[in-house]
N, C-alpha and C positions, 0 to 999 in steps of 0.2 A: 376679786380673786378669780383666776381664769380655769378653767374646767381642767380633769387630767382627762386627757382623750384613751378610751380604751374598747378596742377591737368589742361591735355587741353581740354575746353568748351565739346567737343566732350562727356564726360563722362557724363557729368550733362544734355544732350540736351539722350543721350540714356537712364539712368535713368526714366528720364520724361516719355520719348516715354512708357516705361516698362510701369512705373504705372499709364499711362492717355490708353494705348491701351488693356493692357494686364491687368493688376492688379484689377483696377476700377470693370472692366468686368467681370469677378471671382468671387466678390465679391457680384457680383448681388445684391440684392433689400436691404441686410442686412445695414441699416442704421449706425450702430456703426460701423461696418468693410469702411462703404464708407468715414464717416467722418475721420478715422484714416489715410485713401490713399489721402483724402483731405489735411489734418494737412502735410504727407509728401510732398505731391508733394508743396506745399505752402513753406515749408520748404526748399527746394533744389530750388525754384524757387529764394528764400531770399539768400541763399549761392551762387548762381552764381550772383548776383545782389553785393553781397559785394566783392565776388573777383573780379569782374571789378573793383570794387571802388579802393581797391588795385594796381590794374595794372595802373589804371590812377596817384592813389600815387607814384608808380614806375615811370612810364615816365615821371612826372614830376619832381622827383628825379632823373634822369637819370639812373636808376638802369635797368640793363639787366632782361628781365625774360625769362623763358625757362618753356617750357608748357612740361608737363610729361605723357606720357602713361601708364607708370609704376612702382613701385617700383625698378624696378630692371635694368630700363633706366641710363646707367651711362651718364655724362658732357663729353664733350667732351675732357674738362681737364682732367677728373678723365678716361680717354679712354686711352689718352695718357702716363696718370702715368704707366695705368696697363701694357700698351703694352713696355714701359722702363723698367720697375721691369722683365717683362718675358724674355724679350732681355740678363737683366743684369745674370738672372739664366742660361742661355744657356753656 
């Protein structure tokens, strides 16, 4: 059964840090630019709240998940394919 690939917590918890330490504060006293880094960070607060909800879906399905760093993080199956395809060209 193949993993459900899911963004790991780590990106949504640096995000935040960004726009509650960094962003907010930038933005200084401007009221419409505050509310807009409010609306986000509310935002991404909401989207990691649902992907647990998710993951609790999965374990309760028994479905494998695998947390992702990146796009360009292969499966450890999809590791294995490449490393047989290179094998087979040699």
């Amino acid at each position: 059964m193949e993993s459900i690939p899911l963004p790991s917590h780590i990106h949504y918890e640096l995000l935040l840090q960004l726009l509650e330490r960094q962003t907010m504060v930038a933005v200084g006293q401007r009221a419409s630019s505050q509310a807009q880094v409010h609306q986000l960070i509310i935002t991404l607060r909401k989207a990691l709240a649902l992907q647990k909800q998710l993951e609790d879906d999965c374990q309760r399905n028994h479905l494998p998940i695998e947390y992702r760093w990146s796009l360009n993080s292969l499966t450890a199956e999809q590791e294995t394919v490449a490393t047989l395809l290179s094998l087979q060209k040699e």
